[in-house]
MARBA-3410 file (N, C-alpha, C, O; in Angstrom, 1 decimal):
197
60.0,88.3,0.4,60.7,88.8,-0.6,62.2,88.9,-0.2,62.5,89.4,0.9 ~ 63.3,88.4,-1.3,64.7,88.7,-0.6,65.0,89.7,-1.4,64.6,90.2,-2.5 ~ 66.3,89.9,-0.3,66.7,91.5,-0.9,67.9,91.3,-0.2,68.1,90.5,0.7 ~ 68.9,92.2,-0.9,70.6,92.1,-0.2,71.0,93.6,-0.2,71.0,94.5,-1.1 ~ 71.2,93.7,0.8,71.6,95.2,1.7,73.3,95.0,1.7,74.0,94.2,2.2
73.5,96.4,0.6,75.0,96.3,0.8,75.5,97.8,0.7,75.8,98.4,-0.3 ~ 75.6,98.3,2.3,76.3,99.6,2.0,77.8,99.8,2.4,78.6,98.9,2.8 ~ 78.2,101.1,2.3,79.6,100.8,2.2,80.9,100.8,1.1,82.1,101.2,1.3 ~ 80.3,100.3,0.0,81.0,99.6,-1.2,81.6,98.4,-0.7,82.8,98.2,-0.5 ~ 80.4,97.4,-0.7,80.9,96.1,-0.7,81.6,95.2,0.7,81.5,94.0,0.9
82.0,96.0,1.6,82.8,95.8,2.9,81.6,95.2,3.6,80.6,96.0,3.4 ~ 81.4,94.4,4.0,80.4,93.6,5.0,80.1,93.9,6.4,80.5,93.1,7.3 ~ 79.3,95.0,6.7,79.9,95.7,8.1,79.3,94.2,9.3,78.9,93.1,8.9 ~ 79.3,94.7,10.2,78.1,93.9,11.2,76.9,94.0,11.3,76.8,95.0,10.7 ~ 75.7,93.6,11.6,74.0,94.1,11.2,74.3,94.0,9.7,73.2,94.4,9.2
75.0,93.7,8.9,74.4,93.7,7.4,74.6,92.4,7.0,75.4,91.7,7.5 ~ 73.8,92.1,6.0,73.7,90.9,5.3,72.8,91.2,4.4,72.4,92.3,4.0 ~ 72.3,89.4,3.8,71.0,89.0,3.3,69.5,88.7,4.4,69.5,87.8,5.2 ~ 68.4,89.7,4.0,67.7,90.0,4.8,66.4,89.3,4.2,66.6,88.9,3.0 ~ 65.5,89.0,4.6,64.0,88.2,4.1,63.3,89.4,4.6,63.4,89.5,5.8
62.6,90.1,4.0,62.0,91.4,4.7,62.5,92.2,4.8,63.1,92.5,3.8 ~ 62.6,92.9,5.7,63.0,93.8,6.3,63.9,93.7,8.2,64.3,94.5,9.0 ~ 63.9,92.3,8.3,64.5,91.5,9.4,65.8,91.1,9.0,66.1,90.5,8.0 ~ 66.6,91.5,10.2,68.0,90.7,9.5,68.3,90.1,10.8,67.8,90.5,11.9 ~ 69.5,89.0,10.4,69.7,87.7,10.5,70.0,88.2,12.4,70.5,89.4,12.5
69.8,87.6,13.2,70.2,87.8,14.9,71.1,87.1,15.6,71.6,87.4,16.6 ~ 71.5,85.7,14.8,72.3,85.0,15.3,73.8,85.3,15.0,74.7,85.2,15.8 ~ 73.9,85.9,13.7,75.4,86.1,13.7,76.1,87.6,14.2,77.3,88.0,14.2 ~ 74.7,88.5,14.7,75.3,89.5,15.3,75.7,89.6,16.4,76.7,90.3,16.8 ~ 74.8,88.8,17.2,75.0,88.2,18.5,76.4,87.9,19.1,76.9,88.3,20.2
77.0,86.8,18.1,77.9,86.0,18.2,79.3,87.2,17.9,80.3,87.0,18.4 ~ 79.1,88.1,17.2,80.1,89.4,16.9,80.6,90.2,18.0,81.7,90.5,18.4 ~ 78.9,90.7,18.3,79.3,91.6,19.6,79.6,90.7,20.7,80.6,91.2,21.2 ~ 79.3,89.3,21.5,79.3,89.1,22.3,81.3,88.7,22.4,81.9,89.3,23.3 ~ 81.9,88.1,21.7,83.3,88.5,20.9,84.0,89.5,21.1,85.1,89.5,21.6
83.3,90.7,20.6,84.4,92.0,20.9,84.3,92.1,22.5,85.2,92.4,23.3 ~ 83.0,91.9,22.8,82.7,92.3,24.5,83.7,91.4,25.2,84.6,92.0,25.8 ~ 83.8,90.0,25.2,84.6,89.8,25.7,86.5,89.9,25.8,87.4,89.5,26.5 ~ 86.4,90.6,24.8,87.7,90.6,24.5,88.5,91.8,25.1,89.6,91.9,25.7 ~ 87.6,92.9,24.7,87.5,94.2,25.6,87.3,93.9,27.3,87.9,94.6,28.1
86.6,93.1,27.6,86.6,92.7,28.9,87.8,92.1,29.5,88.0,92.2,30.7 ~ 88.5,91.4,28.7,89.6,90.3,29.1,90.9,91.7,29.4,91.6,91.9,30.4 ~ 90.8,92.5,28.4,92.2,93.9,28.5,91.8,94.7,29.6,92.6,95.3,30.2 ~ 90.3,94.7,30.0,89.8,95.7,30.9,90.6,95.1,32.3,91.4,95.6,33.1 ~ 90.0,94.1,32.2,90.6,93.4,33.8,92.3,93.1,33.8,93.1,93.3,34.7
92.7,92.7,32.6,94.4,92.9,32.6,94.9,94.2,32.9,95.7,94.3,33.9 ~ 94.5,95.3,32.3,95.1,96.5,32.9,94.7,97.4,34.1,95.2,98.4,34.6 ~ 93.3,96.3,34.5,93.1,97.0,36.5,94.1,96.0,36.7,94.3,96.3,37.9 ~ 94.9,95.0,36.5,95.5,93.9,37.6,96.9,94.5,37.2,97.8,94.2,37.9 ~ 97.2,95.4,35.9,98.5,95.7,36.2,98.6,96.9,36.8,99.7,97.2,37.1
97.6,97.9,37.0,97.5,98.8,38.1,97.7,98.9,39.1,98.4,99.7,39.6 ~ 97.1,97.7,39.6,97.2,97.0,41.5,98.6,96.8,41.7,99.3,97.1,42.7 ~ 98.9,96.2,40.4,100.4,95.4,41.2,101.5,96.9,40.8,102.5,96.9,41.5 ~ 101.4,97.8,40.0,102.5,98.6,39.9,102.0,99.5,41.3,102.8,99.9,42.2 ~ 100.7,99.8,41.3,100.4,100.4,43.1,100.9,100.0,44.3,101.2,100.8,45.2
100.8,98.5,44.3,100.9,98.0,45.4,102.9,98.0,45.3,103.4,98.6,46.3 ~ 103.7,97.5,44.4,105.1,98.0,43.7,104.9,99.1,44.6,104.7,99.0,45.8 ~ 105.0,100.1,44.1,105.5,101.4,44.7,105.1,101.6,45.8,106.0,102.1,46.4 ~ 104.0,101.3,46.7,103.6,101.2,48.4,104.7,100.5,48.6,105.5,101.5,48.9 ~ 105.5,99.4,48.8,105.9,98.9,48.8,107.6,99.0,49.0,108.3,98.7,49.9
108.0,99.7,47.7,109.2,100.4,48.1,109.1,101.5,48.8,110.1,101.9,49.2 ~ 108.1,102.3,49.0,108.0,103.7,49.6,108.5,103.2,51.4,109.3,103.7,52.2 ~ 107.3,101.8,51.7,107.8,101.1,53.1,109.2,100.6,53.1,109.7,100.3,54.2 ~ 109.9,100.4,52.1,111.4,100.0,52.2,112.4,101.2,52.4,113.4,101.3,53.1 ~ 111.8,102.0,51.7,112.6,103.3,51.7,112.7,103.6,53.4,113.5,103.4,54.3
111.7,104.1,53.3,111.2,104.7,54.8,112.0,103.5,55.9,112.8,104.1,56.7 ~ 111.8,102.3,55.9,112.8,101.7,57.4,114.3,101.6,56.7,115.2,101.2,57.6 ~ 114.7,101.7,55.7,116.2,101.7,55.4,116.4,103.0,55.8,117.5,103.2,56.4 ~ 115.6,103.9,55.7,116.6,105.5,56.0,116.2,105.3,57.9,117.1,105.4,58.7 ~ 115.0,104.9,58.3,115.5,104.7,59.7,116.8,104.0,60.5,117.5,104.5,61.4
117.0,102.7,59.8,117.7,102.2,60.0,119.3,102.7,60.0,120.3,102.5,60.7 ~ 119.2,103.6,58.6,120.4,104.8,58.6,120.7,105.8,59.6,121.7,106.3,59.7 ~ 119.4,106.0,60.3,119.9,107.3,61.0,120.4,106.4,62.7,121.3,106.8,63.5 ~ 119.4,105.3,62.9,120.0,104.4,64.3,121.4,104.0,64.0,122.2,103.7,64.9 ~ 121.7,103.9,62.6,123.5,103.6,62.4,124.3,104.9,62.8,125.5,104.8,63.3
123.8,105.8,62.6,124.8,107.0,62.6,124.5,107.7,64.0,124.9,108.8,64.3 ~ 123.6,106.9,64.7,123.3,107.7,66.0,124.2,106.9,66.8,124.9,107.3,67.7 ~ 124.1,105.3,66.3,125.1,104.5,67.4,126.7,105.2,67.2,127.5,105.7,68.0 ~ 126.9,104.9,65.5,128.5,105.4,65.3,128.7,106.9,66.0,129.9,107.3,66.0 ~ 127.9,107.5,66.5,128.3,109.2,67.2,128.5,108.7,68.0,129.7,108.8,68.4
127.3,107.6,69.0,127.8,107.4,70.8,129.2,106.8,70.5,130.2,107.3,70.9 ~ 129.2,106.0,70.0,130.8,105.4,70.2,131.9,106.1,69.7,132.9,106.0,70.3 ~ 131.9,107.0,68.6,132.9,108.2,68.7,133.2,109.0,69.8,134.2,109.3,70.3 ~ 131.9,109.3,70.3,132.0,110.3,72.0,132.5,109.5,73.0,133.3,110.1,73.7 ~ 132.0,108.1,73.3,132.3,107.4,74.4,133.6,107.1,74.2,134.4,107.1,75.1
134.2,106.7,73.0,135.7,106.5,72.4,136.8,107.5,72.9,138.0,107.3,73.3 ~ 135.9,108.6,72.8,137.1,110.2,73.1,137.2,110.3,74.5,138.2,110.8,75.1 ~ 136.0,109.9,75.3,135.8,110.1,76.6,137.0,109.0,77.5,137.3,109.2,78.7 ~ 137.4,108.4,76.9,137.4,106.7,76.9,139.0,107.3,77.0,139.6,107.0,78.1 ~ 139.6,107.9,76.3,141.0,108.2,75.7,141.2,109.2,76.5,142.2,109.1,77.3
140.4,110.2,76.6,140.7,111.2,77.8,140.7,110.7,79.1,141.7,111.2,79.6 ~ 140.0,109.7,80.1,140.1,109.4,81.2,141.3,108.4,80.9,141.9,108.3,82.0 ~ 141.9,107.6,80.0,143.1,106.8,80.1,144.0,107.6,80.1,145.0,107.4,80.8 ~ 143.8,108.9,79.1,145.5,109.7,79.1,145.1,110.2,80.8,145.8,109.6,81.6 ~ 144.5,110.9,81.2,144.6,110.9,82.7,145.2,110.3,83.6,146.1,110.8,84.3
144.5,109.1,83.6,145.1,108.3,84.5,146.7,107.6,84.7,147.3,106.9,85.5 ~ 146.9,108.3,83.5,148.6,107.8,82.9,149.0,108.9,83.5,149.9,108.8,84.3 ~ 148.2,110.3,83.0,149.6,111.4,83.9,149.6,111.0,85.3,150.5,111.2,86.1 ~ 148.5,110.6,85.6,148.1,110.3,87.5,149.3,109.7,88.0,150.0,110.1,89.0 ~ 149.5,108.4,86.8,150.2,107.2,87.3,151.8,107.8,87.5,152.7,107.5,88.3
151.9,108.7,86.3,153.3,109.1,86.0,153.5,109.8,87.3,154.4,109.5,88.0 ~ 152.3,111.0,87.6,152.6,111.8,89.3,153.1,111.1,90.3,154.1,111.4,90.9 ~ 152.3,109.9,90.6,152.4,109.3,91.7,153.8,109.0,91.6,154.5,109.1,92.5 ~ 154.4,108.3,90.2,155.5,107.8,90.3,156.6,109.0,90.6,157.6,108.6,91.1 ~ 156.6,109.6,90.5,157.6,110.8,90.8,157.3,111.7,92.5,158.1,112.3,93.1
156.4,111.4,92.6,156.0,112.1,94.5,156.7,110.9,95.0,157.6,111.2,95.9 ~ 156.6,109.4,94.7,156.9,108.3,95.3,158.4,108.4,95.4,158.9,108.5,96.5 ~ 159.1,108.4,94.2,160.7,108.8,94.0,161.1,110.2,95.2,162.1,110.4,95.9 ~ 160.0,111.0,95.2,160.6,112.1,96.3,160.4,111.6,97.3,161.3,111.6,98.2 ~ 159.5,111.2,97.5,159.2,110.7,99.1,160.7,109.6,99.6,161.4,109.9,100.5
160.9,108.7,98.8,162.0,107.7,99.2,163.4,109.0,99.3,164.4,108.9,100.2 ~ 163.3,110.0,98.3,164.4,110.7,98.6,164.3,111.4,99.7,165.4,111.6,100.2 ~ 163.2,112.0,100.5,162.9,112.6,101.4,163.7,111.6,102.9,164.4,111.9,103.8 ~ 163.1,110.3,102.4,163.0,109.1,104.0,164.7,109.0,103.8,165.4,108.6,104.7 ~ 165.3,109.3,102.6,166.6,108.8,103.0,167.3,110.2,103.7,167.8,110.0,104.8
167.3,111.4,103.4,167.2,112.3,103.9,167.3,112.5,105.1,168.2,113.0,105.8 ~ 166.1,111.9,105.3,165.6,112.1,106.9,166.5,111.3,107.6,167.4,111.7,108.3 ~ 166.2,109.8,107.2,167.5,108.8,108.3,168.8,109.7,108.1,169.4,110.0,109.2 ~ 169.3,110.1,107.1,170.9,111.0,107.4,170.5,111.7,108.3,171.2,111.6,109.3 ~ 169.2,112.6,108.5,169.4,113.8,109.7,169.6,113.2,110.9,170.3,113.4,111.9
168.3,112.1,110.6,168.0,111.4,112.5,170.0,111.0,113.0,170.6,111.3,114.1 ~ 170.5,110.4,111.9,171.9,109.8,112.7,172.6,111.3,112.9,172.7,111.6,114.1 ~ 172.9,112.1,112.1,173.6,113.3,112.6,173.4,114.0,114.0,174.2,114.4,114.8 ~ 171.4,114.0,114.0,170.8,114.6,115.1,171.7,113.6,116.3,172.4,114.0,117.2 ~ 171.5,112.1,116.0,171.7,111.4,117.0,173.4,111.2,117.4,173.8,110.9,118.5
174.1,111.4,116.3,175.6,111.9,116.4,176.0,113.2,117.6,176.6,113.3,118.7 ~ 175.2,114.1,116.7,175.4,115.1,117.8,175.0,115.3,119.0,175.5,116.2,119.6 ~ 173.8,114.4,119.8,173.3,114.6,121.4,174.6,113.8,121.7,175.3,114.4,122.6 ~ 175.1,112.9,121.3,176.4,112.2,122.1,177.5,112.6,122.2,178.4,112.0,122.6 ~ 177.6,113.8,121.6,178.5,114.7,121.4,178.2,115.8,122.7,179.1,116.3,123.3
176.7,116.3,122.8,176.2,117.1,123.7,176.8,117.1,125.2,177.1,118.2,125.8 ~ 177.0,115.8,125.6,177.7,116.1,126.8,179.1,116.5,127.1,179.5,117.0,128.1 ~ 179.7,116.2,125.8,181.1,116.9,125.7,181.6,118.1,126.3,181.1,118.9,125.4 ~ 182.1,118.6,126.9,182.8,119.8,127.1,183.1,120.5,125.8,182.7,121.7,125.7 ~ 183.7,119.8,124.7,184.3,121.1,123.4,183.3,121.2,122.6,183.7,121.6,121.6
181.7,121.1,122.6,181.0,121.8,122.6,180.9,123.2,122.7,180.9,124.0,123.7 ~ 180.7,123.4,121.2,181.1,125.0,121.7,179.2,125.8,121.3,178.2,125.2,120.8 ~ 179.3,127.1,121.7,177.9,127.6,121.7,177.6,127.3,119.9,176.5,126.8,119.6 ~ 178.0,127.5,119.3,177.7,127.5,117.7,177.1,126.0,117.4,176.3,125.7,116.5 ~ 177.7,125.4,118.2,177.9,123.4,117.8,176.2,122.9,118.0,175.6,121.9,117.6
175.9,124.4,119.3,174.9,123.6,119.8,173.6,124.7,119.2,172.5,124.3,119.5 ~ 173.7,125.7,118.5,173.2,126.2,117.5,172.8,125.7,116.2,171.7,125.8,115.6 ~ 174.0,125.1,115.5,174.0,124.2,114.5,172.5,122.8,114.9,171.5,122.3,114.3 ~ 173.2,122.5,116.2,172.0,121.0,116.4,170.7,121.3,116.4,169.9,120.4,116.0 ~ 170.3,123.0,116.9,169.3,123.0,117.1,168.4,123.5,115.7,167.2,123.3,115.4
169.0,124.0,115.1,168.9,124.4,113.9,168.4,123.2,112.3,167.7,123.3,111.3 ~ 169.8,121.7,113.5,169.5,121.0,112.0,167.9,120.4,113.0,167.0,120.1,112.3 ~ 167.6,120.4,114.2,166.7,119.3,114.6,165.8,120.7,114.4,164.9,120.5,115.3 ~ 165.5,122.0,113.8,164.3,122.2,113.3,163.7,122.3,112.5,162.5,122.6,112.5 ~ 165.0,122.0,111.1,164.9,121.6,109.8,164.7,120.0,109.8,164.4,119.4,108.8
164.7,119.3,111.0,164.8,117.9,110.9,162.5,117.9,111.1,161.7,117.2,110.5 ~ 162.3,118.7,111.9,160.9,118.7,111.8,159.7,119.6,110.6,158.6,119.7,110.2 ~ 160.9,120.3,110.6,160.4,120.9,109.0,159.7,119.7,108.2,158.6,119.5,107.8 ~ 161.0,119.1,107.9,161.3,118.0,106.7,160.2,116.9,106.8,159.8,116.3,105.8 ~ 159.7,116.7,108.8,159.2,115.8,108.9,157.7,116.0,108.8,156.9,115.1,108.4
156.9,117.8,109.1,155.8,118.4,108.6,155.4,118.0,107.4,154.3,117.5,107.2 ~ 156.9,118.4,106.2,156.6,118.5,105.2,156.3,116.9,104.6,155.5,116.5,103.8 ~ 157.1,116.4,105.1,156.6,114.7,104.3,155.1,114.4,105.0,154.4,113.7,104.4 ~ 154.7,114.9,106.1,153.6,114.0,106.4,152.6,115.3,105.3,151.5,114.9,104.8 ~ 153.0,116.5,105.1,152.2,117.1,104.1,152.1,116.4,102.8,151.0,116.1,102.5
152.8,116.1,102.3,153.5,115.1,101.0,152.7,114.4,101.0,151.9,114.3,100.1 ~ 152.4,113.2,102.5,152.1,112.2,102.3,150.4,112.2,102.1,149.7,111.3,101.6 ~ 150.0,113.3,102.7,148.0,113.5,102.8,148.1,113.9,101.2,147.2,113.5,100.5 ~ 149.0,114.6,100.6,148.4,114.9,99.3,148.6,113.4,98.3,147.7,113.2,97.5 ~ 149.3,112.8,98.2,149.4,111.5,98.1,148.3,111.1,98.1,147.7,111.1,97.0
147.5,110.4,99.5,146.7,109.6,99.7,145.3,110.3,99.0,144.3,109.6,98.7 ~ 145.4,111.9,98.7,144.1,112.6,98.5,144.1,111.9,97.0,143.3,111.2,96.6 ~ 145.4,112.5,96.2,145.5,112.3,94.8,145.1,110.3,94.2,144.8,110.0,93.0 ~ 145.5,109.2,95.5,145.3,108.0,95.0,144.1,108.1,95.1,143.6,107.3,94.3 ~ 143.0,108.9,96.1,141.5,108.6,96.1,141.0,109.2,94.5,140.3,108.6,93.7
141.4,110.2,94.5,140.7,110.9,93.3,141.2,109.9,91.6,140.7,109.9,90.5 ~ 142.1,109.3,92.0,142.6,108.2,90.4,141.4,107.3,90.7,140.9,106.7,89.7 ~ 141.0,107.0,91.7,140.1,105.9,92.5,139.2,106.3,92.0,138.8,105.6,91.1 ~ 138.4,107.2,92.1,137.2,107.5,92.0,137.1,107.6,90.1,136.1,107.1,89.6 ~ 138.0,108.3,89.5,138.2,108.5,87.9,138.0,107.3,87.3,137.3,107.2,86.3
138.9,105.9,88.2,139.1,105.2,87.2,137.4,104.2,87.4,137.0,103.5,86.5 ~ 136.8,104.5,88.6,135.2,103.9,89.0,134.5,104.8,87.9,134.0,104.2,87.0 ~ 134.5,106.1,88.0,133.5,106.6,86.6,134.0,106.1,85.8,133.2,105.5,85.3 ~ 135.2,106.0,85.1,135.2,105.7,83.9,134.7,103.9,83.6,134.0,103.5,82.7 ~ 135.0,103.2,84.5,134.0,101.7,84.7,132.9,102.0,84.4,132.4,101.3,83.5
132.1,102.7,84.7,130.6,102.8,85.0,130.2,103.3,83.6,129.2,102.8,83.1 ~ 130.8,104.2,83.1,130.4,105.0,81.9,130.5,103.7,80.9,129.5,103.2,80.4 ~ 131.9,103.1,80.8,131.8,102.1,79.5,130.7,100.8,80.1,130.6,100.0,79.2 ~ 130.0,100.4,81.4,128.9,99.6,81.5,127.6,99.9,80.9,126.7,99.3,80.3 ~ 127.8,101.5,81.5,126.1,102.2,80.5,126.3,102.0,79.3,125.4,101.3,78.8
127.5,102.6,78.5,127.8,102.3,77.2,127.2,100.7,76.5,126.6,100.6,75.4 ~ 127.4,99.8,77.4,127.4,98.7,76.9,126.1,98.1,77.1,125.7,97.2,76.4 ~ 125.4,98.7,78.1,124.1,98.2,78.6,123.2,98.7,77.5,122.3,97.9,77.1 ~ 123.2,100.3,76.8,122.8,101.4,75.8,122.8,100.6,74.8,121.7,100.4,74.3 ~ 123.9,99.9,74.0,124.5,99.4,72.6,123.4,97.8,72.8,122.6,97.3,71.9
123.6,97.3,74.2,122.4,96.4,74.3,120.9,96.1,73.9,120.3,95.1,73.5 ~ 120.8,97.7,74.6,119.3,97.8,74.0,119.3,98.4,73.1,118.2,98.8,73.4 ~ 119.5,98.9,72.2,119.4,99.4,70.9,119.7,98.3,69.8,119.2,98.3,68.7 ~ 120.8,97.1,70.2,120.4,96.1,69.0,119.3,95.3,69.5,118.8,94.3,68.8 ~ 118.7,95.6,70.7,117.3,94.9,71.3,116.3,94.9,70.5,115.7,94.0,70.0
116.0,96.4,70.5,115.1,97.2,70.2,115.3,97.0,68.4,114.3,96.9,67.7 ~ 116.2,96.9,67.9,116.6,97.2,66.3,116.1,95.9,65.6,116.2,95.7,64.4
END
């Protein structure tokens, strides 16, 4: 017996049709649902594959972030050493300039000292040839003895002059060797760190 199943008002859902019995038709439902399933299947797996990739996106910049801000802080750790080694650098050169300037002015006394001296030595030696003289008088020979013990004064004091001298060229010596050594570490330091980078 046929019979036509029509609920709804008329709209033709899925499972309905024209039925022979009470059996309805299997082939065209089949072919409906297996359709939506796939289709629903095809968006299911599109929006896990745009999950992965916006996940794996953000992992991704999070590891970019993270070695750019390292990379920032090894920039601003080198630019400090070289600000400090810079100042260090400026202070042992102004140093060694006042050093240089010392020396140059002890040097200027010293030559004023030696000329000095040769005036006393000929006076001293003016006056012993005068010593045997008769018009030597007691004062004449008070004066000589007087200049020949300002003449060993003068000669104390330069060989004093001259040890502080030689102390002060060791100590520029030794200043300007640390400061060599400091800007090698420096250099050896800036080495391994773009080694290491």
């Amino acid at each position: 017996m046929l019979r036509h199943r029509n609920v709804g008002g008329g709209n033709e859902v899925m499972g309905e049709g024209i039925f022979i019995g009470d059996v309805e038709e299997p082939v065209r439902s089949s072919k409906l649902k297996n359709s939506e399933q796939s289709e629903g299947g095809c968006w299911k797996y599109l929006s896990l594959l745009m999950i992965v990739c916006t996940v794996l996106s953000l992992c991704l910049n999070a590891f970019q972030l993270k070695l750019i801000d390292g990379y920032l802080r090894d920039i601003q750790e080198l630019n400090d050493t070289h600000h400090n080694l810079h100042s260090e650098w400026q202070a042992d050169r102004h140093s060694v300039e006042e050093c240089k300037t010392e020396m140059n002015n002890m040097e200027t006394h010293m030559n004023n000292r030696e000329t000095e001296k040769n005036n006393l030595e000929q006076e001293v030696t003016r006056l012993t040839k005068l010593e045997g003289q008769d018009e030597l008088e007691n004062g004449q020979e008070e004066q000589l003895q007087r200049e020949q013990e300002e003449l060993q004064r003068q000669q104390e004091a330069q060989r004093q002059e001259g040890d502080q001298l030689r102390q002060q060229e060791e100590v520029n010596q030794e200043a300007e060797q640390q400061r060599q050594l400091q800007e090698e570490q420096q250099r050896q330091q800036q080495e391994q760190q773009h080694q290491e980078g």
